[in-house]
N, C-alpha and C positions, 0 to 999 in steps of 0.2 A: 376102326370107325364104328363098328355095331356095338359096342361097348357106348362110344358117346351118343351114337341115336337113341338108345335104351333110355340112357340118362338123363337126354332133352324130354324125351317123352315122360319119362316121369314126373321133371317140373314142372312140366306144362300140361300134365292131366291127370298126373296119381297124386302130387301135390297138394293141389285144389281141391281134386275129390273126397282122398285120403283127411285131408285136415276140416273139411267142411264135415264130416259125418264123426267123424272121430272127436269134435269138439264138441257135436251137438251131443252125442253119447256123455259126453263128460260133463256136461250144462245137468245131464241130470242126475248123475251118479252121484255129484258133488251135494246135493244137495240134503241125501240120505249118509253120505260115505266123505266126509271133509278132507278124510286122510286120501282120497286120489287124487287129490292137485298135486303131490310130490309126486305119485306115481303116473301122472299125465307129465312132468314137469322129464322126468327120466327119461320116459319114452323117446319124450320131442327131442330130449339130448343126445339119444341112441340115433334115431334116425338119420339127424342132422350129421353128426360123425362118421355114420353107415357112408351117407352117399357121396361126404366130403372125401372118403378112404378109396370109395371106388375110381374116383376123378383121380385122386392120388396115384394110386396104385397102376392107372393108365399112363398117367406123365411118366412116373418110374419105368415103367417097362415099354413103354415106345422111346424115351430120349428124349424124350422134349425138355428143352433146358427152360427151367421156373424163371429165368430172366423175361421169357417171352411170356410169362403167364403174373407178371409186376411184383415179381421179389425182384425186386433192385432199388439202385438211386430213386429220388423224385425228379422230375422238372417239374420247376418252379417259374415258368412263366405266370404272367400275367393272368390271364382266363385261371392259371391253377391256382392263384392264392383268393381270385375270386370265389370259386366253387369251395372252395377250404373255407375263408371267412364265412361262406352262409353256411354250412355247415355245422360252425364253431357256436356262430349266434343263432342255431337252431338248435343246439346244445345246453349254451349258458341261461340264453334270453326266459325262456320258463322258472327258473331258478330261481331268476333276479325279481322276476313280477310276481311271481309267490312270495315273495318276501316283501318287497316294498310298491305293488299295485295292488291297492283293496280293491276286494272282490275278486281277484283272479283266482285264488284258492277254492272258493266257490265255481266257479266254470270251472276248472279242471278236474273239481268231482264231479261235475254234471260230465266231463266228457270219458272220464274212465268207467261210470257208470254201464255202460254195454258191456267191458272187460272186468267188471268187477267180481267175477266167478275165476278169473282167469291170474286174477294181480296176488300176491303174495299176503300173507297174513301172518302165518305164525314164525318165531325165530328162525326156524328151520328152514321153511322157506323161504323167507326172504336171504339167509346165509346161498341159498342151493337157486336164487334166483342170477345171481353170481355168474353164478357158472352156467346159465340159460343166456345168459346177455354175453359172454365171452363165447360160448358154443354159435350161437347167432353172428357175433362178429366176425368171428373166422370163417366158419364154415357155410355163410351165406353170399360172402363178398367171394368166395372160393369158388364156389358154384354160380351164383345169378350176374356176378363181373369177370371174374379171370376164366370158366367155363366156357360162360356165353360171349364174350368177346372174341375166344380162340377159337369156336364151334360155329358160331353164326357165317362168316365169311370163307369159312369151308364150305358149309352146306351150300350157303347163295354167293357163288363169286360177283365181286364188284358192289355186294352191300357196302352202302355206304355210314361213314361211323355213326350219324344220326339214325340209322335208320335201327345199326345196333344199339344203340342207347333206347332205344323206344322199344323195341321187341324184347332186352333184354329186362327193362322197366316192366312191362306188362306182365310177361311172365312173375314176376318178383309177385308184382301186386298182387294176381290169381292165387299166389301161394299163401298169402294172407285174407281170402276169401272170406274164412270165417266169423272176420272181424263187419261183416257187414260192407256195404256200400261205401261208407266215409273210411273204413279201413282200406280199401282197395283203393282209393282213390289217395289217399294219402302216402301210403305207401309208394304208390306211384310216382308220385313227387319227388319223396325221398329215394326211392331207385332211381330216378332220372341225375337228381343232384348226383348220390354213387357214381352214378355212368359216367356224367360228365368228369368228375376229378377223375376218378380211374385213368379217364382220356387223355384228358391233357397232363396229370403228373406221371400216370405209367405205373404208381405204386397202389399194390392194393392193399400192401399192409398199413398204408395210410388209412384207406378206405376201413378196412379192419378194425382198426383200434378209433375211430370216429364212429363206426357203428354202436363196437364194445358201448362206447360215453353215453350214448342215444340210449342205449335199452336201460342200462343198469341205471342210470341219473331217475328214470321211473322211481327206484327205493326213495329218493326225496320228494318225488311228487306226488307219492301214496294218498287217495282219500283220509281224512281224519279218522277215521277207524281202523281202517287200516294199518296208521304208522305208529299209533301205540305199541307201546313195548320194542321199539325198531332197535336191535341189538344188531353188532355187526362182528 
């Protein structure tokens, strides 16, 4: 168990702190040094593997069978193709209004604007942003769902699943701190929706590959400068 204390405490303090200073370092590096957004891009992929191997590395050697941690079937009740559909049309819906809503193209560069030190530029990275949106999918749903759903009701017997979908959200959001207030707060949302399918399907490799679509579907909603020369 001091293994997964360690662990909480990281997401929910080394996290936030680590990613809030560590970005703002890179807000100015970038500015001088263009080529450190791969090597800000690597890092975040190293860590994010780091902490998903140590979760890993714990199930393996205590026995915890991955069933209980949502590798398995889905249920598909009702509440769960709810929380899927908004998920789905929180995936396509941007897509569909960039193409056939004037003026949405316009707001969506004014809202990547804050992230626009952050979003992909040259071939290279947008190829290696790829593998930032699959590393994120797994290894966040890994961590801030199948983690915190199996750790939270250890630590507080009788939480209740609401109460894990909200602590588990918050923490999520704090790890996205750097994105500012509307990040944190957005994120939040989208952790909660997470929490909820988690819940009621039991699959997190749902959760997983719904993440994966969310980050990477970014490379088509690139600002207009951005998406020049978008090779894949």
């Amino acid at each position: 168990m001091v293994v997964l204390h360690l662990l909480i405490l990281y997401l929910a303090v080394g996290v936030p702190v680590w990613g809030y200073y560590s970005y703002k370092k890179f807000k100015i590096d970038i500015i001088s040094h263009p080529g450190k957004r791969m090597t800000y891009y690597r890092r975040t992929v190293i860590e994010l593997w780091t902490m998903a191997g140590v979760f890993a590395g714990y199930v393996y050697g205590s026995g915890i069978s991955w069933s209980k941690l949502g590798f398995g079937g889905a249920d598909w009740g009702w509440l769960s193709i709810l929380f899927f559909a908004e998920l789905v049309i929180f995936i396509v819906a941007p897509l569909i209004m960039v193409v056939f809503v004037r003026g949405y193209r316009e707001t969506m560069d004014k809202q990547f604007q804050s992230m626009g030190d952050f979003l992909p530029g040259t071939t290279q990275e947008k190829r290696f942003w790829i593998v930032i949106s699959l590393t994120a999918g797994v290894c966040e749903e890994l961590l801030f769902r199948s983690f915190l759903f199996y750790y939270l009701p250890l630590l507080l017997p009788g939480l209740s699943a609401v109460w894990v979908i909200v602590i588990s959200s918050l923490i999520f959001s704090l790890g996205h701190c750097y994105q500012g207030i509307k990040g944190i707060l957005s994120t939040a949302v989208l952790g909660g929706l997470f929490g909820c399918l988690y819940y009621f399907t039991g699959s997190i490799m749902l959760c997983m590959l719904l993440h994966f679509l969310i980050d990477v579907r970014i490379l088509a909603l690139l600002p207009r400068d951005k998406s020049v020369g978008l090779t894949l």
